[in-house]
C-alpha positions as CSV (number, residue, x, y, z in Angstrom):
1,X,10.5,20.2,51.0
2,X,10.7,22.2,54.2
3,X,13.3,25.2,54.2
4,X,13.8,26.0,57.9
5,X,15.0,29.7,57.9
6,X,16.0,29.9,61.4
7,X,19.4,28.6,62.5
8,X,18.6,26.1,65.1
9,X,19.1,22.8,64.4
10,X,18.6,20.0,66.1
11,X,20.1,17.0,64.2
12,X,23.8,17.7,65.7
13,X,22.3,17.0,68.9
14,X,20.3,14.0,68.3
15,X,23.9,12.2,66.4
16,X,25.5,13.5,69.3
17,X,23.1,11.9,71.8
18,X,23.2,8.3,69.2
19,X,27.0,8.1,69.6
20,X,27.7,9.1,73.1
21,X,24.4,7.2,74.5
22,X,23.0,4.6,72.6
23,X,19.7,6.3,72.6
24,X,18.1,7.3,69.6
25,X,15.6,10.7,70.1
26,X,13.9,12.8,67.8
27,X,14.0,16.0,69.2
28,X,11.9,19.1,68.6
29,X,12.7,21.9,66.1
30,X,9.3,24.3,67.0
31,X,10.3,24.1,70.4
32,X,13.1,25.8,69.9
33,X,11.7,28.5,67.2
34,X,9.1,29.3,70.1
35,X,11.6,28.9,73.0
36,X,14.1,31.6,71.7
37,X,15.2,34.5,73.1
38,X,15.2,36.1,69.4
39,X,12.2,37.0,68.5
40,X,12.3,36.0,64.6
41,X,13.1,32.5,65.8
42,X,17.0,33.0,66.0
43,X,17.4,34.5,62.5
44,X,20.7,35.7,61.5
45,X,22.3,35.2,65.2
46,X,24.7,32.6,65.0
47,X,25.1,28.9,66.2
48,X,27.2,29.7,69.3
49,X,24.4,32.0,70.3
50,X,22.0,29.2,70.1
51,X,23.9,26.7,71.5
52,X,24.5,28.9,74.7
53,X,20.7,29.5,75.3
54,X,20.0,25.8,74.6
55,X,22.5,25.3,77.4
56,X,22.1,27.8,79.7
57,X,18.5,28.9,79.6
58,X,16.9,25.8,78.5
59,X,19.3,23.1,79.6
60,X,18.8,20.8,76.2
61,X,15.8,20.2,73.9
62,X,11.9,18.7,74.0
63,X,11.2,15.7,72.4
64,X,9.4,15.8,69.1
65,X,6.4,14.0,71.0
66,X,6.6,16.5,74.0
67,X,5.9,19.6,71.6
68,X,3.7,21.1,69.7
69,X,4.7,19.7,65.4
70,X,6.8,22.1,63.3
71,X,5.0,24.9,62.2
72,X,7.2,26.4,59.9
73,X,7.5,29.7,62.3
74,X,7.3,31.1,65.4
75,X,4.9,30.7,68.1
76,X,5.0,31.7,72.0
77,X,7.2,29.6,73.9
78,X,4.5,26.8,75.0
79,X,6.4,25.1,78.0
80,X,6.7,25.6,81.4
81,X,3.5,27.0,82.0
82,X,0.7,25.8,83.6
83,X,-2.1,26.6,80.9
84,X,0.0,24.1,78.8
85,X,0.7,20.2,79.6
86,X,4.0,19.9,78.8
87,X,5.1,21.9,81.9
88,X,6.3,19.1,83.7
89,X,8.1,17.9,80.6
90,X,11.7,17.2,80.8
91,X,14.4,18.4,77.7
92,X,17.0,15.8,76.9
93,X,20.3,17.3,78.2
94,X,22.5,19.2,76.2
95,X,25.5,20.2,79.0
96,X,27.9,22.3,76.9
97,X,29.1,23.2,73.3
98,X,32.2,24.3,71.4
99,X,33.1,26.1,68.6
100,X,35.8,25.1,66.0
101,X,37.6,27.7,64.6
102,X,37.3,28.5,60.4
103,X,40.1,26.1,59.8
104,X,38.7,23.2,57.1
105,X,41.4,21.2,58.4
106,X,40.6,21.3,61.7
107,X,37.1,20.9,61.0
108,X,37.6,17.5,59.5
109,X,39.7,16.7,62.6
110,X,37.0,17.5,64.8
111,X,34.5,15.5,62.6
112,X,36.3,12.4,63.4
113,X,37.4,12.9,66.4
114,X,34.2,13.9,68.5
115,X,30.8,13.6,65.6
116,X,29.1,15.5,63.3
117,X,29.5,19.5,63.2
118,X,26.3,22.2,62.8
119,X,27.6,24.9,60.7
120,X,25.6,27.8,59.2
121,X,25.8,28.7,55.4
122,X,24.0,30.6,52.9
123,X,21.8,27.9,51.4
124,X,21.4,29.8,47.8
125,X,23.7,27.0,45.5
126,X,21.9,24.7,47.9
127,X,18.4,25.8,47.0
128,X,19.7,24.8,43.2
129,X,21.8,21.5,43.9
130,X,20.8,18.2,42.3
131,X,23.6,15.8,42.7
132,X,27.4,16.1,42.4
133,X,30.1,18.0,43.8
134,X,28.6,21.6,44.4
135,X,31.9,24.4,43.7
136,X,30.0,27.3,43.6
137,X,31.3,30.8,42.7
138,X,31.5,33.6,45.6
139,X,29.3,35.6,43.7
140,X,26.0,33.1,44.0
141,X,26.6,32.2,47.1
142,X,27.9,34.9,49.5
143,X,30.1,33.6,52.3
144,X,29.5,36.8,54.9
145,X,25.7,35.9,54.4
146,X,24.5,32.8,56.2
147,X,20.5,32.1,56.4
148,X,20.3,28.3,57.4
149,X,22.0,26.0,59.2
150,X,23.4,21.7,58.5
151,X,24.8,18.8,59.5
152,X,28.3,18.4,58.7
153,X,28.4,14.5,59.2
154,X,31.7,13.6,57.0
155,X,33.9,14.6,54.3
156,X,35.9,12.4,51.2
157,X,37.8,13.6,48.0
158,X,36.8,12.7,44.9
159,X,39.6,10.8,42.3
160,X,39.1,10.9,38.7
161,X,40.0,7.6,36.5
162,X,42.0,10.3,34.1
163,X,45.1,11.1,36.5
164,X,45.4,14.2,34.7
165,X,42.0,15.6,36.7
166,X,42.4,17.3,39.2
167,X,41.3,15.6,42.7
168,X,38.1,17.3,44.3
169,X,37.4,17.3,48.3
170,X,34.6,17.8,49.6
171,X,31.9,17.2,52.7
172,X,29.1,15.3,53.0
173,X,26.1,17.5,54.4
174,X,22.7,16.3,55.8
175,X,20.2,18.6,55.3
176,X,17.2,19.0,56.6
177,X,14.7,19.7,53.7
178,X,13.5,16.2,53.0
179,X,14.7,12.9,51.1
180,X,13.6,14.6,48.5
181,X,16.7,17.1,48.3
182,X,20.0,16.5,47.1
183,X,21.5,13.0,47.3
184,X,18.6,11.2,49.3
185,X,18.2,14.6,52.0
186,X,22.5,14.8,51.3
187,X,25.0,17.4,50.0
188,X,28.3,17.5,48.7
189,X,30.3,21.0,49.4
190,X,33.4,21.7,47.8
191,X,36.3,21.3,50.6
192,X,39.0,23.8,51.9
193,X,38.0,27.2,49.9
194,X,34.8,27.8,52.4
195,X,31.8,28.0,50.0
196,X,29.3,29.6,50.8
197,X,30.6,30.5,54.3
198,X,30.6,26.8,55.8
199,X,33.8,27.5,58.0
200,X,32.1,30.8,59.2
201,X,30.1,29.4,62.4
202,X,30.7,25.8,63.4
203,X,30.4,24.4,66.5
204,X,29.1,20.8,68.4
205,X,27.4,20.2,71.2
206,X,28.4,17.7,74.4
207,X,25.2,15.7,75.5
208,X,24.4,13.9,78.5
């Protein structure tokens, strides 16, 4: 399982780049950790603040196969300079991004509307998940305290057979920690009551 404790992600930007384009890319995580203008690989900075150096110091993201492989950490920024090969190596564009503000509602508006959302959230019920509808309790899983980063890539409600039940919604999260996690590499939040902080710091990118 691979826990990725920085909060870069690049899974929004390759759905993005599947809808809009046709094109499917694998893009590079490590370039990203080694790229960054923080030096603990992004850390506890937030999405928006990754998104606007992808955009407007990088101007998108390396190719999986143009990089060096994940290294789980952070290296020295190995592109654009001669002593490496891959200075003549193009990123695939990534021309803006937007954040959506901490309204659930919205959030699932936006989902539909435009693709999947990146969102930051404090992955401690997610380190213990194994199926179901996670509805974890503020206290084991603080909100104000986000370490990783997913894929926000849908939502649904759950409807008991007993009508007297109550009706749970909830989104459907990729993840990137393996097949192995969750659901097949999924996870099922608890919707509208921002557990474990996934309304704090959403935003999407706009590809080219």
């Amino acid at each position: 399982m691979k826990k990725n404790p920085f909060l870069y992600d690049t899974s929004a930007v390759e759905s993005h780049v599947m809808i809009y384009t046709g094109v499917k890319e694998l893009l590079s995580e490590q370039f990203l950790i080694d790229c960054s203008p923080f030096k603990n690989g992004c850390g506890d900075a937030s999405l928006l603040k990754s998104y606007s150096h992808i955009v407007t110091q990088l101007g998108g993201i390396l190719r999986d196969n143009d990089y060096y492989p994940y290294e789980n950490g952070q290296n020295n920024c190995r592109w654009s300079r001669p002593e490496y090969h891959f200075v003549n190596v193009l990123p695939v564009p990534v021309i803006g991004f937007r954040r959506v503000n901490s309204d659930e509602d919205l959030m699932a508006e936006w989902l539909y509307r435009y693709g999947p959302l990146t969102a930051g959230i404090n992955s401690a019920s997610m380190a213990r998940y194994k199926g179901g509808i996670d509805e974890p309790q503020e206290e084991y899983c603080d909100p104000e305290t986000p370490n990783h980063s997913v894929l926000i890539v849908g939502y649904n409600e759950y409807v008991p057979q007993n009508p007297k039940e109550p009706r749970v919604k909830y989104w459907i999260i990729k993840n990137s920690w393996g097949k192995e996690f969750g659901d097949k590499g999924y996870y099922y939040l608890v919707r509208g009551r921002n557990a474990c902080g996934i309304a704090n710091d959403v935003s999407l990118p706009f590809v080219q």
